[in-house]
Legacy VTK file of the C-alpha trace (Angstrom):
# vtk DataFile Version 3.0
C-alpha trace
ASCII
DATASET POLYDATA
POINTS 140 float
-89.405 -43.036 255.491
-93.260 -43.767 256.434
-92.539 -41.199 259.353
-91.824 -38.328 256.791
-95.428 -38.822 255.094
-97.006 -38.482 258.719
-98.025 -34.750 259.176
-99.195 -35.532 262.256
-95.619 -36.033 263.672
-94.203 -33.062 262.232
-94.500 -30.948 265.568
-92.149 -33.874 266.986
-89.715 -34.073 264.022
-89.540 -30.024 264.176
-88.430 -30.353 267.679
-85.647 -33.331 267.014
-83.975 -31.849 263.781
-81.625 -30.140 265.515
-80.748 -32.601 267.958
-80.047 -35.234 264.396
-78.493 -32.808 262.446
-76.087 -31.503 265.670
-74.567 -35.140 265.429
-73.093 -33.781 261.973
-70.188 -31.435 263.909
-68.887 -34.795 265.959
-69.259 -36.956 263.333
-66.905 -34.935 261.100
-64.496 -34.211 263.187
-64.321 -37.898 264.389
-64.333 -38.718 261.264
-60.951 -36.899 260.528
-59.161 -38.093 263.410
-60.162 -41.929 262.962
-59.183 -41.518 259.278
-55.910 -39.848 260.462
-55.066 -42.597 262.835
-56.302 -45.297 260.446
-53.934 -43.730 257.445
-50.865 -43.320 259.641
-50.979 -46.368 261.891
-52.605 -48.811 259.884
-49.074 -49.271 257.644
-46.947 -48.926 260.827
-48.773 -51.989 262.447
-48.899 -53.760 258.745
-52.610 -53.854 258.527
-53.749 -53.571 255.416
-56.080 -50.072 254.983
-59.604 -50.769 254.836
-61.563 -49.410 252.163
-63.755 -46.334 252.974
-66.319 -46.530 249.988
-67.120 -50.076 251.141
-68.834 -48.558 253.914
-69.766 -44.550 253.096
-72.185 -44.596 250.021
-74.258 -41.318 249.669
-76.278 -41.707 246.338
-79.997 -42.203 247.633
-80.008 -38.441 246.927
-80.195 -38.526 243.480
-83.324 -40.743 243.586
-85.873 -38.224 241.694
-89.449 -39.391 243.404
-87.700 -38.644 246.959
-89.055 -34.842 248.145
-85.951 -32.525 248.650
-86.156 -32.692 252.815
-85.831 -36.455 251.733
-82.729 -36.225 249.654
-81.191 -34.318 252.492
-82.163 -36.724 255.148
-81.340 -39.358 253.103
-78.015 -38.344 252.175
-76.622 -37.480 255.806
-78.160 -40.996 257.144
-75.770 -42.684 253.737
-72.845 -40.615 255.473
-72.827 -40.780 259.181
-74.546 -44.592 259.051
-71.557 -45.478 256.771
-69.408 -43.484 258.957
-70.198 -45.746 262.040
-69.742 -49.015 259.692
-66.682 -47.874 258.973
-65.454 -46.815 261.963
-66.122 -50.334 264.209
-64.212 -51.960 260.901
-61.301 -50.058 261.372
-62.072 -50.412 265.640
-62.096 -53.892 265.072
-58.963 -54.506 263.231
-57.537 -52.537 265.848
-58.727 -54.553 268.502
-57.695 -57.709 266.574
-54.049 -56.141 266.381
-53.628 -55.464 269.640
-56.240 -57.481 271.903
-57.344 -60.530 270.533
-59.048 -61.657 273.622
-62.152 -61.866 273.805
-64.720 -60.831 276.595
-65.956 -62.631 279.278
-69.097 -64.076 278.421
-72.327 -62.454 279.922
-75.858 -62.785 279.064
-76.504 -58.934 279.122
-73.797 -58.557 276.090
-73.822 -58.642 272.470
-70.013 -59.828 271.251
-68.735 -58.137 268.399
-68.595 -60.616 265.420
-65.051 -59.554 265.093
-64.326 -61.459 268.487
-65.455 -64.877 267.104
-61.775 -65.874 266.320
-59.877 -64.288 269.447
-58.729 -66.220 272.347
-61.407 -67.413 275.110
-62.079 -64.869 277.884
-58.903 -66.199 280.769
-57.615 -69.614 278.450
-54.064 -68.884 278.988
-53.213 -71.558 276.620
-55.406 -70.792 273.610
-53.836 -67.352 274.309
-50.287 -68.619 274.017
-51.178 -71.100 271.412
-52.948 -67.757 269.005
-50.377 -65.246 270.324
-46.689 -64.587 271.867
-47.132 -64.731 275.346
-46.588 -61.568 277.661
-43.543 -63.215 278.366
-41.879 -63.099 274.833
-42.487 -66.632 273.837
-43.110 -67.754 270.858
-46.078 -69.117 270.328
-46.241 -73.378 269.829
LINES 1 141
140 0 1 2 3 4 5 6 7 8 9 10 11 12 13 14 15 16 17 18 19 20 21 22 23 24 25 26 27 28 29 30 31 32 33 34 35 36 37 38 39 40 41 42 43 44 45 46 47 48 49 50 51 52 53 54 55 56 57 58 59 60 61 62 63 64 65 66 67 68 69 70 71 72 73 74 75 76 77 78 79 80 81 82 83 84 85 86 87 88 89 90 91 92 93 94 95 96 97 98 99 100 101 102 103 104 105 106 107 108 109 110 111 112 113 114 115 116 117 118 119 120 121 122 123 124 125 126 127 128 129 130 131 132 133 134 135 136 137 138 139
């Protein structure tokens, strides 16, 4: 927000509105095809849905001391922010479903919190013991 208040950037902003506010067309239509897979799929694969408004809030907007470029910057950073959060919850659920193993380990990577419980990177066993095998077996 400090950045706003800095006139002496606004030859800099000028030139990088466009290139922020293009992200809008991707984001939405994204947006429509994630939620699309993540209603239909979701209750094929019995995962429970995950709750969009946990994630997308757009009220800053409203806040009457903000200027109105503010309020607009303000609310499309509450949507496509939320957008991402939501998106790598339903991306992670889906990985859980249908890959719970995790990465191997590398000091040049950040792993996902989501991978904390998945199987150790090429432990056959903990894989077997957390999952059916690739060769139908049940796990022990």
């Amino acid at each position: 927000m400090k950045h706003i208040h800095n006139q002496g950037h606004a030859f800099r902003h000028g030139l990088s509105a466009p290139f922020i506010f293009s992200v809008i067309v991707p984001v939405v239509i994204a947006d429509f095809w994630i939620e699309v897979y993540h209603r239909v799929c979701f209750p094929l694969y019995g995962l429970e849905t995950i709750e969009r408004k946990k994630y997308i809030k757009v009220d800053r907007h409203k806040l009457e001391y903000l200027s109105p470029v503010q309020k607009i910057f303000c609310a499309y950073c509450g949507y496509v922010n939320g957008a991402f959060q939501y998106w790598k919850a339903i991306g992670g659920r889906t990985e859980e479903y249908w890959c719970g193993v995790q990465h191997q380990k590398s000091f040049d990577f950040n792993s996902p919190q989501h991978h904390q419980d998945f199987a150790e990177y090429d432990d056959v066993e903990e894989f077997k013991r957390k999952y059916h095998s690739y060769e139908g077996e049940k796990p022990k």
